[in-house]
C-alpha positions in Angstrom: 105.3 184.3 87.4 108.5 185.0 85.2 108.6 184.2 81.8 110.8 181.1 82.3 108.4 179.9 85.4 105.5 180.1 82.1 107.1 178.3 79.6 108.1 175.5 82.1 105.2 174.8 83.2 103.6 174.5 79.5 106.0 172.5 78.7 105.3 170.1 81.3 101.9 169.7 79.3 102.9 169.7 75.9 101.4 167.0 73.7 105.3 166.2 72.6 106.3 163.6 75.2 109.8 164.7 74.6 108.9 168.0 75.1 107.2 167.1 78.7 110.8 165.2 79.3 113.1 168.1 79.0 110.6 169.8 81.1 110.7 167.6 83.9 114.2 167.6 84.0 114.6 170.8 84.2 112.0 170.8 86.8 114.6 168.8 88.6 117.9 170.8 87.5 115.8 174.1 88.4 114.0 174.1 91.0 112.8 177.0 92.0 110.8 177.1 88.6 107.8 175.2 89.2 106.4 174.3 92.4 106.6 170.6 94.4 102.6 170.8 93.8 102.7 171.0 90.1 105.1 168.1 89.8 102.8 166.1 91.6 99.6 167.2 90.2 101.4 165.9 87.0 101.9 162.2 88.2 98.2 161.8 87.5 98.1 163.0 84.5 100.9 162.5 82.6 100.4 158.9 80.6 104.4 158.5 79.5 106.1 156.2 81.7 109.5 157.7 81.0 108.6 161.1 81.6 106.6 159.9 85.4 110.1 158.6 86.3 111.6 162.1 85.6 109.0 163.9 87.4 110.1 161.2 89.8 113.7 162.1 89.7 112.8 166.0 90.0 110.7 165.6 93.5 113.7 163.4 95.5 115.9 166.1 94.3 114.4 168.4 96.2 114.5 168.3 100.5 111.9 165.4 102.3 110.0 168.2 104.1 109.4 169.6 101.0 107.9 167.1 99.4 106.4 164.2 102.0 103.7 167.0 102.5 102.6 167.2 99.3 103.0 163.3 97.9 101.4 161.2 101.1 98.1 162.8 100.8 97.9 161.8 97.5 97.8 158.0 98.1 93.8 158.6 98.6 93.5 159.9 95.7 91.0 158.6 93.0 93.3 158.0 90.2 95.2 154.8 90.4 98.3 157.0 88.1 98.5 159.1 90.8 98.7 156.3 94.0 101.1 154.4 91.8 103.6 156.7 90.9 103.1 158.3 94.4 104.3 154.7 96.2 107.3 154.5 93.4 108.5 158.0 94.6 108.2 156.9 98.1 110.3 154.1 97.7 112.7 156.2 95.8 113.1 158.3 98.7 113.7 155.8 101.3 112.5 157.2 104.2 111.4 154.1 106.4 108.7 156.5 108.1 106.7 156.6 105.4 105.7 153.1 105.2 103.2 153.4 108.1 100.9 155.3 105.0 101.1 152.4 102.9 97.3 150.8 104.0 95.9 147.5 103.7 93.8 149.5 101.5 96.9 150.1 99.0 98.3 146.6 99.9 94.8 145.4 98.3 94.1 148.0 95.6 91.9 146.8 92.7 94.5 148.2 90.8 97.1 145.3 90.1 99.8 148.3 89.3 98.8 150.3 92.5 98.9 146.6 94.9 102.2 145.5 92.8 104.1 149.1 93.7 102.5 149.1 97.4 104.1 145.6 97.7 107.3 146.8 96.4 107.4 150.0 98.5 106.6 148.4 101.7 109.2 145.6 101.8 111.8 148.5 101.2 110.4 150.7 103.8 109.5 148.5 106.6 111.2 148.2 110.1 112.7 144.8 110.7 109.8 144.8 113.7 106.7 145.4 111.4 107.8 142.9 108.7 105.9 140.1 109.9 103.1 141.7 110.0 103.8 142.7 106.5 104.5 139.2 105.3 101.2 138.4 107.3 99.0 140.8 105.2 100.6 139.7 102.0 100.1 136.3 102.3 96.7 136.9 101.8 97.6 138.0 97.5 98.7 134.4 97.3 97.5 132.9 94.0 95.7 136.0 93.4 96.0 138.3 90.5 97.4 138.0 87.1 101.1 136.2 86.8 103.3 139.7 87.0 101.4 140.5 90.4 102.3 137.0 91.5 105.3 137.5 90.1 105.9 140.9 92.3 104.1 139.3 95.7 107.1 136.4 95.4 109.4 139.1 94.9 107.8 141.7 97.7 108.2 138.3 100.1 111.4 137.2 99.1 113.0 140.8 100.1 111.1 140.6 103.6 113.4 138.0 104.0 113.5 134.4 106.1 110.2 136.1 108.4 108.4 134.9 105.0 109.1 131.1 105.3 107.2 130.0 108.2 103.8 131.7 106.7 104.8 130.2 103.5 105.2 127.0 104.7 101.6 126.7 105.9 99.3 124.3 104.8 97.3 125.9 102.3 93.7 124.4 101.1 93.6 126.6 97.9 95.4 125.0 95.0 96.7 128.4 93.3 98.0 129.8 96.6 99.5 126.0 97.4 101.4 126.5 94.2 101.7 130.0 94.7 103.7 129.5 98.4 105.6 126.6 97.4 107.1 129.0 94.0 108.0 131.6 96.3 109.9 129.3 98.7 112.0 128.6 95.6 112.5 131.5 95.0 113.8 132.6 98.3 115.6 129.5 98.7 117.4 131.4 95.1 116.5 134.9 94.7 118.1 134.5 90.9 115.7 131.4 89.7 112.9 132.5 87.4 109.6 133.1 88.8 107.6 131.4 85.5 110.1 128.7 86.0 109.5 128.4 89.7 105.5 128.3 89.2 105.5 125.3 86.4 107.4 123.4 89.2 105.4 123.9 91.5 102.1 122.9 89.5 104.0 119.7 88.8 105.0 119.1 92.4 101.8 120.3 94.1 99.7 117.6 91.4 102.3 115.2 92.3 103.8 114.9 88.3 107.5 115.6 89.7 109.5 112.3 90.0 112.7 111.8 91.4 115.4 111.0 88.5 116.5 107.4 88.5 119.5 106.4 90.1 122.4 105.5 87.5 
């Protein structure tokens, strides 16, 4: 290993999260000085946000084959970091392939961060074919959660597009996913209207509080 290979990849374990920053992006600017394994191996560690999305930007830099090997075993792994940041690279690589590795396993983590990105990933990466089926198995999150998770299944739904209505529109005997349904029906009825917004609505409608104005 070169001297430049060494400090690199001490760098990319510094306790200075600045420090780990540069690193990565030179990970992504050069290449050939650390491996596609140690950039991953570092998604589970690393606890910086900003310097994940780096190590992000360094792996889609560099050719599918390269790195597809190395990241889709890793969505079994143990640490919730590592599945996360895993499914956010995924989507930022695009390739529709890879959505056949997103499980109803990772569609359901415990996680909410880990079920929030699998959402996310697989409504960008699914075939027009498969996205009922995917609307299908989401369904299932309705009025589960906490209210960003909500807040990401609406938005997960709203980009599957119109398959989402007729599932939505089901009579539901659970209040929370009632309410839950009818919000993200407003919401794809206008993708720009606020989810929190969209919920209180809802509430009111679903325990029949929401009167039409008077007539002038």
């Amino acid at each position: 290993m070169t001297t430049d290979m060494q400090r690199l990849h001490q760098a990319l374990s510094a306790a200075d999260p600045s420090v780990r920053l540069r690193a990565a992006m030179q990970a992504g600017t050069s290449p050939d000085l650390v491996s596609t394994e140690i950039l991953v191996e570092r998604f589970g560690a690393e606890p910086d946000f900003f310097v994940r999305d780096m190590l992000t930007w360094a792996l889609i830099r560099r050719p599918q084959e390269e790195t597809l090997p190395v990241l889709l075993p890793q969505l079994h792994s143990e640490n919730p970091r590592m599945r996360s940041q895993v499914l956010h690279t995924l989507s930022k690589i695009g390739e529709s392939s890879t959505a056949a590795a997103i499980t109803r396993e990772l569609l359901h983590d415990a996680d909410n961060e880990v079920a929030r990105t699998a959402w996310r990933t697989a409504a960008g990466l699914v075939d027009a074919d498969q996205a009922p089926g995917l609307a299908e198995e989401l369904l299932t999150e309705l009025g589960r959660r906490d209210h960003e998770s909500r807040r990401s299944l609406s938005r997960a739904l709203v980009a599957l597009g119109e398959v989402s209505r007729p599932l939505l529109e089901r009579t539901v005997t659970d209040e929370e996913a009632a309410v839950h349904a009818r919000a993200t029906l407003a919401l794809l009825d206008d993708p720009d209207a606020d989810f929190t917004g969209s919920m209180e609505q809802a509430r009111r409608i679903h325990n029949g509080g929401y009167h039409l104005p008077a007539e002038a």
